[in-house]
N, CA, C and O of each residue as an XYZ file, in Angstrom:
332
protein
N     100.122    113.340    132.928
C     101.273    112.632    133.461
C     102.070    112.094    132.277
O     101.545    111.307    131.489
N     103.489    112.560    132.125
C     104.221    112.170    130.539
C     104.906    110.600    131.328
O     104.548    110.327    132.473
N     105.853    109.707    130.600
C     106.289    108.846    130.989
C     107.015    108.598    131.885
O     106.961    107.536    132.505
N     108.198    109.944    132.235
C     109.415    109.844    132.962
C     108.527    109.920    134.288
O     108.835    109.525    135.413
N     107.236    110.587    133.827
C     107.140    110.529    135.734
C     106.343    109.357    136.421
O     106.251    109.045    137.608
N     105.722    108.738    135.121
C     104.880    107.547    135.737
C     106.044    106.343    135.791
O     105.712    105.287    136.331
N     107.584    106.487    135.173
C     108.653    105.692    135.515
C     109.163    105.970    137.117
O     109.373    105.132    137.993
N     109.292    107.509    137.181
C     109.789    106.933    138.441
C     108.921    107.339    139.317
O     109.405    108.248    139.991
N     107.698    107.037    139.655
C     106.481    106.753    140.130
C     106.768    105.634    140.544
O     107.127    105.220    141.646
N     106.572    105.127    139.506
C     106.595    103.151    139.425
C     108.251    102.548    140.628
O     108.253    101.607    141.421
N     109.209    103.337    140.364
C     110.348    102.913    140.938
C     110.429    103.543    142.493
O     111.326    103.247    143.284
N     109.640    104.204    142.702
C     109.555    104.828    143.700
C     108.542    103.623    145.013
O     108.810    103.213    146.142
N     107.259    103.420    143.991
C     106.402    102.405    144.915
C     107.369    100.663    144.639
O     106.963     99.621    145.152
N     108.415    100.727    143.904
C     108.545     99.364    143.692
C     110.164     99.372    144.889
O     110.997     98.466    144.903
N     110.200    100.330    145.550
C     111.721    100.356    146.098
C     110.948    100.390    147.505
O     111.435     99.875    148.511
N     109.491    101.149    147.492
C     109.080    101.343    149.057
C     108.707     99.907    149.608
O     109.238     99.471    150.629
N     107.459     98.955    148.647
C     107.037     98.026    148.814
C     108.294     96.561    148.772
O     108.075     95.408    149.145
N     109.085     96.911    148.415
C     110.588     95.777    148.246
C     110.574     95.825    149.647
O     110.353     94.876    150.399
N     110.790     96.828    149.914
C     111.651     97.501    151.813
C     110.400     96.888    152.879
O     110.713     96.611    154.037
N     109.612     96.786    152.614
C     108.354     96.265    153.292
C     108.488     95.187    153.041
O     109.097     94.725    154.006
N     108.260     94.160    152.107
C     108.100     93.033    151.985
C     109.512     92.899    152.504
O     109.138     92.473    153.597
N     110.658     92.909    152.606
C     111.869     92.166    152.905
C     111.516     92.308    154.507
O     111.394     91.213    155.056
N     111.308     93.575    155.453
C     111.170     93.477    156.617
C     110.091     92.227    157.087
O     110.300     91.388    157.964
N     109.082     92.345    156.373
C     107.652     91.384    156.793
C     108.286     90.234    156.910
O     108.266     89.557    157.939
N     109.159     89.800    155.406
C     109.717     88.835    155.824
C     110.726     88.061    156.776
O     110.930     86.885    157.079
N     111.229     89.239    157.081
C     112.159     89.381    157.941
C     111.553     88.608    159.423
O     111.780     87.481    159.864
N     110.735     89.681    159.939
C     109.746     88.769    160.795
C     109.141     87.641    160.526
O     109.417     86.729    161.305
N     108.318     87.367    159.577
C     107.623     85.676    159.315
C     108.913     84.530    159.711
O     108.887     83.465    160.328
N     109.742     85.101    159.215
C     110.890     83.867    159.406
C     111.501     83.789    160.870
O     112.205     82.818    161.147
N     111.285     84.674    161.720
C     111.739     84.877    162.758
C     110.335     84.494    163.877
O     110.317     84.816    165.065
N     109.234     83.748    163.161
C     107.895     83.691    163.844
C     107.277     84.592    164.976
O     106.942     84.408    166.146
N     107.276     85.451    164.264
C     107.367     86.974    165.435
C     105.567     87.230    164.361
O     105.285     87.167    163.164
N     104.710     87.539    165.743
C     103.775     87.762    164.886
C     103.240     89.428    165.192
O     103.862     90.093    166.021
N     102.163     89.969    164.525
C     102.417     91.273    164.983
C     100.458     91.168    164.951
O      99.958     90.299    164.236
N      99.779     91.863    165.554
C      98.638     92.051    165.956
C      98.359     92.825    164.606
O      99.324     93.172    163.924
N      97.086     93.101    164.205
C      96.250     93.408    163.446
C      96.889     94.888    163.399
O      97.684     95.441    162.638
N      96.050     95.353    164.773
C      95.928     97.050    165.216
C      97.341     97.750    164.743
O      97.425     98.767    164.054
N      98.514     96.916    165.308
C      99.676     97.532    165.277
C     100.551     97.632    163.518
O     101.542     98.280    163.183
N      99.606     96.634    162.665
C     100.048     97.089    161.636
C      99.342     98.124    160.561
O      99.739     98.533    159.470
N      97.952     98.422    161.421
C      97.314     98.961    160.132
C      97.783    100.704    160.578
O      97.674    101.626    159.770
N      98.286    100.876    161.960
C      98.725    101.808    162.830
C     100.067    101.975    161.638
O     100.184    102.955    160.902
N     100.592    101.313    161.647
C     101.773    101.569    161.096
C     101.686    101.890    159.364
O     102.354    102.599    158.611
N     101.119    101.452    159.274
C     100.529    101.869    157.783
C      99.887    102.985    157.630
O     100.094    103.322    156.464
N      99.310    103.653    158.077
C      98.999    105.213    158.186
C      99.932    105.664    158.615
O     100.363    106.160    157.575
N     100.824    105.976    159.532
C     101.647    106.498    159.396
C     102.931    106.901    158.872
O     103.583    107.912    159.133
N     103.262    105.656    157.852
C     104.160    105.574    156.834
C     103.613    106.243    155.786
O     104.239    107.105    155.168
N     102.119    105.813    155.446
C     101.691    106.461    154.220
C     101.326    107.715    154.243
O     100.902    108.226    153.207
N     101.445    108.649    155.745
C     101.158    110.151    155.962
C     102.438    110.621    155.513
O     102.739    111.478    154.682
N     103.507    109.454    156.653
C     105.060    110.492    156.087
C     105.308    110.188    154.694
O     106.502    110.408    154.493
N     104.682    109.744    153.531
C     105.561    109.862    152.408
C     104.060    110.737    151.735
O     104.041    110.620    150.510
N     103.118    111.375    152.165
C     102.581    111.876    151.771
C     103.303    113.535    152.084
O     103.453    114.521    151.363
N     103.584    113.282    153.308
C     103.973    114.783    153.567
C     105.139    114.869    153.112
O     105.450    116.059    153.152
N     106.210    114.074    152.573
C     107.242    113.903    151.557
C     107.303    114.517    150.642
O     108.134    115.365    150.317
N     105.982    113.963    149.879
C     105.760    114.544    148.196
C     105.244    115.656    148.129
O     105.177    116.242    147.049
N     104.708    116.252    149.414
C     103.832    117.426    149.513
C     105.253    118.289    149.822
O     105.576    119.131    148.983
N     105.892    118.144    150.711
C     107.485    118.909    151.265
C     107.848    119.170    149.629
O     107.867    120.226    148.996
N     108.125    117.785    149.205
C     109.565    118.521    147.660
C     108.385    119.393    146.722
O     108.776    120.253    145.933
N     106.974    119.103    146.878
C     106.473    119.675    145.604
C     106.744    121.392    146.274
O     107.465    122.231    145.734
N     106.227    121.522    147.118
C     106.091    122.790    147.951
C     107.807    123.443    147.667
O     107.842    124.579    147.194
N     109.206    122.728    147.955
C     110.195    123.065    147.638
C     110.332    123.335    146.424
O     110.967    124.306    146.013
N     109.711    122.449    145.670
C     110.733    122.544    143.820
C     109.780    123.815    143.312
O     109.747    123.861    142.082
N     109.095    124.727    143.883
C     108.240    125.497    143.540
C     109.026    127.035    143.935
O     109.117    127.934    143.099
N     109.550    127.150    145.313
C     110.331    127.602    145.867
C     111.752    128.079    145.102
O     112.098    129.177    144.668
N     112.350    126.913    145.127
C     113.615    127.115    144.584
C     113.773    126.153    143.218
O     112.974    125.284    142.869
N     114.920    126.505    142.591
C     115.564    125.754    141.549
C     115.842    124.416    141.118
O     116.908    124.097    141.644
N     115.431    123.549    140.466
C     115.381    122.448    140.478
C     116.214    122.190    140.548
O     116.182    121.054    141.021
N     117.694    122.639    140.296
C     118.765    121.905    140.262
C     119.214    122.451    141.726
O     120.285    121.941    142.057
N     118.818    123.125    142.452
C     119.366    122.847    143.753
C     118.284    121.757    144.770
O     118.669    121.343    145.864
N     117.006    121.428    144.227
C     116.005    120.614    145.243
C     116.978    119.124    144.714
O     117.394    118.313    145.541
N     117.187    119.003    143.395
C     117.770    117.570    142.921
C     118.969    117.439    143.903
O     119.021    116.565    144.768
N     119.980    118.434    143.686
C     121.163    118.509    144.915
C     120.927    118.261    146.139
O     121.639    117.374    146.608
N     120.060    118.800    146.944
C     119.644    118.028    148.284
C     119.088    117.312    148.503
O     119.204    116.889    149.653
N     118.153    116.689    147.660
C     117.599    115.278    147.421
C     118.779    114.236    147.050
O     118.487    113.089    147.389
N     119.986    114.362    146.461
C     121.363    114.134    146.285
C     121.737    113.226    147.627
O     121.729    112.121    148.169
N     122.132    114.896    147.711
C     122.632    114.660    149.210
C     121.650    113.852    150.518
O     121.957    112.775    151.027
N     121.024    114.278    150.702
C     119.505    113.590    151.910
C     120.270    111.771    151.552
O     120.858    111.103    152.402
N     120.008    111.325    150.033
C     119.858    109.738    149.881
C     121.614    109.347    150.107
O     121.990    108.215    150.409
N     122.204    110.086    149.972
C     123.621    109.731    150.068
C     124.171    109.736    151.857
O     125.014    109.016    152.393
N     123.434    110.689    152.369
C     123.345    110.637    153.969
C     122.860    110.070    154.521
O     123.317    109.806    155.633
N     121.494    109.464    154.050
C     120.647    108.128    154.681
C     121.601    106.997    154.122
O     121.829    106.234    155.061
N     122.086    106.682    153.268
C     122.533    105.186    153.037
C     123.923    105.347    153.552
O     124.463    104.286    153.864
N     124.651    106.475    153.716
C     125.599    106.188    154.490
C     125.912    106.411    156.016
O     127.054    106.478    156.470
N     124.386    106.552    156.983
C     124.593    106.265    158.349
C     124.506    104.505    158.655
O     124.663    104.069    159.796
């Protein structure tokens, strides 16, 4: 593993876990409590879909050209933040 990838490794778990902690908080402040079951439920299944994430682009960037997987990875984050 060289640096650039344990950088954005690092920015990758520090942008997922931000997005989590702001929601959690989101609720605590709103005294909304959530049962045990229903969060550890939810936690496997977040951590399957970003497993099958990294498994999708590795499986793609293998496929095709990196500079077209970077382009729709581009595009994908520019279409999620602007719905």
């Amino acid at each position: 593993m060289d640096v650039s990838q344990l950088i954005s490794g690092s920015i990758l778990i520090f942008a997922l876990t931000t997005d989590s902690f702001v929601v959690s908080f989101a609720y605590g402040a709103q005294n909304r409590k959530m049962p045990l079951e229903i969060v550890l439920v939810m936690n496997l299944v977040m951590s399957s879909l970003l497993g099958l994430a990294l498994w999708a682009g590795e499986l793609l960037g293998e496929i095709f050209p990196l500079k077209l997987t970077s382009g729709l990875g581009i595009i994908l984050l520019f279409a999620i933040g602007g719905s």
